[in-house]
C-alpha positions as CSV (number, residue, x, y, z in Angstrom):
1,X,0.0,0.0,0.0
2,X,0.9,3.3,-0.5
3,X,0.3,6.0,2.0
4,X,1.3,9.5,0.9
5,X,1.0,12.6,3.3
6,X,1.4,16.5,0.7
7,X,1.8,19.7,2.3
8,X,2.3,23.4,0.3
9,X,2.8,26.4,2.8
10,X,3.0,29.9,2.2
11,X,6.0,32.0,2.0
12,X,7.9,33.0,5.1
13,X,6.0,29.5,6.7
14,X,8.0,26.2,7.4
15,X,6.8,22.5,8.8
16,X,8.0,20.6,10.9
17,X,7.5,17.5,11.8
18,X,8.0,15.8,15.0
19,X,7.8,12.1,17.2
20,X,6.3,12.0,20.3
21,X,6.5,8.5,21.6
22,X,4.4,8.8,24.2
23,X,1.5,11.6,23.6
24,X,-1.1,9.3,22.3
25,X,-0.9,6.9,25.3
26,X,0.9,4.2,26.2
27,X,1.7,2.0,23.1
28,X,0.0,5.5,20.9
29,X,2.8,7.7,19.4
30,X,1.7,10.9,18.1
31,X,2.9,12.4,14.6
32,X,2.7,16.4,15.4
33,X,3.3,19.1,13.7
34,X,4.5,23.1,13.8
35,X,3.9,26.1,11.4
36,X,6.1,28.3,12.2
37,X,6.0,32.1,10.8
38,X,9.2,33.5,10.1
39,X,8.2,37.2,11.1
40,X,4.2,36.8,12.3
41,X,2.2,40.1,11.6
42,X,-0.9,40.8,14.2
43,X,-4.8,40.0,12.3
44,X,-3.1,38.2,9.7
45,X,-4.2,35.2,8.1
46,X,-1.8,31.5,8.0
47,X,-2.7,28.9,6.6
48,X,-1.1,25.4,4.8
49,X,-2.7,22.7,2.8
50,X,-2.2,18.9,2.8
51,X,-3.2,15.7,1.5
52,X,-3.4,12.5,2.0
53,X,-3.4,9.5,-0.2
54,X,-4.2,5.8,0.7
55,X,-3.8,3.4,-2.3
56,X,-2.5,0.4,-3.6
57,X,1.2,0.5,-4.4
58,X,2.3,0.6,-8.2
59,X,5.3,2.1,-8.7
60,X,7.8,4.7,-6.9
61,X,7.2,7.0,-10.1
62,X,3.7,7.5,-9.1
63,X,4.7,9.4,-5.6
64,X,5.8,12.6,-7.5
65,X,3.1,11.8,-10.1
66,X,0.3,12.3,-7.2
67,X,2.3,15.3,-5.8
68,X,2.2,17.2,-9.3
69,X,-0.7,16.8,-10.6
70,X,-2.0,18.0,-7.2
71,X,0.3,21.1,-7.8
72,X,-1.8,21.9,-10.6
Protein backbone atom coordinates (compact mmCIF):
# COMPACT_ATOMS: atom_id res chain seq x y z
CA UNK A 1 0.00 0.00 0.00
CA UNK A 2 0.90 3.30 -0.52
CA UNK A 3 0.30 6.03 1.96
CA UNK A 4 1.30 9.53 0.93
CA UNK A 5 1.04 12.56 3.33
CA UNK A 6 1.44 16.53 0.74
CA UNK A 7 1.83 19.67 2.33
CA UNK A 8 2.27 23.40 0.30
CA UNK A 9 2.84 26.36 2.76
CA UNK A 10 3.02 29.92 2.18
CA UNK A 11 5.97 32.02 1.97
CA UNK A 12 7.87 33.01 5.07
CA UNK A 13 6.00 29.50 6.68
CA UNK A 14 8.01 26.19 7.44
CA UNK A 15 6.78 22.52 8.79
CA UNK A 16 7.97 20.61 10.91
CA UNK A 17 7.51 17.46 11.81
CA UNK A 18 8.00 15.83 15.01
CA UNK A 19 7.76 12.12 17.24
CA UNK A 20 6.32 11.96 20.27
CA UNK A 21 6.46 8.52 21.65
CA UNK A 22 4.44 8.84 24.21
CA UNK A 23 1.52 11.59 23.58
CA UNK A 24 -1.09 9.34 22.28
CA UNK A 25 -0.92 6.91 25.26
CA UNK A 26 0.87 4.15 26.20
CA UNK A 27 1.75 2.00 23.08
CA UNK A 28 -0.04 5.49 20.89
CA UNK A 29 2.82 7.75 19.35
CA UNK A 30 1.68 10.85 18.10
CA UNK A 31 2.92 12.38 14.58
CA UNK A 32 2.73 16.39 15.41
CA UNK A 33 3.34 19.14 13.75
CA UNK A 34 4.49 23.12 13.76
CA UNK A 35 3.88 26.12 11.38
CA UNK A 36 6.08 28.26 12.15
CA UNK A 37 6.00 32.11 10.82
CA UNK A 38 9.24 33.47 10.07
CA UNK A 39 8.22 37.15 11.13
CA UNK A 40 4.16 36.84 12.30
CA UNK A 41 2.17 40.07 11.57
CA UNK A 42 -0.94 40.85 14.19
CA UNK A 43 -4.82 40.04 12.32
CA UNK A 44 -3.08 38.18 9.65
CA UNK A 45 -4.15 35.18 8.12
CA UNK A 46 -1.78 31.52 7.96
CA UNK A 47 -2.71 28.88 6.61
CA UNK A 48 -1.06 25.43 4.80
CA UNK A 49 -2.67 22.72 2.78
CA UNK A 50 -2.24 18.89 2.79
CA UNK A 51 -3.21 15.74 1.51
CA UNK A 52 -3.40 12.49 1.96
CA UNK A 53 -3.39 9.48 -0.21
CA UNK A 54 -4.16 5.82 0.74
CA UNK A 55 -3.84 3.41 -2.30
CA UNK A 56 -2.50 0.38 -3.59
CA UNK A 57 1.20 0.53 -4.44
CA UNK A 58 2.28 0.63 -8.24
CA UNK A 59 5.29 2.11 -8.67
CA UNK A 60 7.75 4.67 -6.88
CA UNK A 61 7.23 6.96 -10.12
CA UNK A 62 3.74 7.50 -9.05
CA UNK A 63 4.67 9.43 -5.61
CA UNK A 64 5.80 12.64 -7.52
CA UNK A 65 3.10 11.83 -10.13
CA UNK A 66 0.30 12.29 -7.16
CA UNK A 67 2.33 15.34 -5.80
CA UNK A 68 2.25 17.22 -9.34
CA UNK A 69 -0.65 16.75 -10.62
CA UNK A 70 -2.05 18.03 -7.15
CA UNK A 71 0.31 21.10 -7.81
CA UNK A 72 -1.78 21.94 -10.63
Amino acid sequence: MLLALMFQTQSGTQLRFAFNPSDGGPGVPAWDFQLLIDRPKANQTYQFQSRTVYKPFDAIDEIMDLYQHWQR
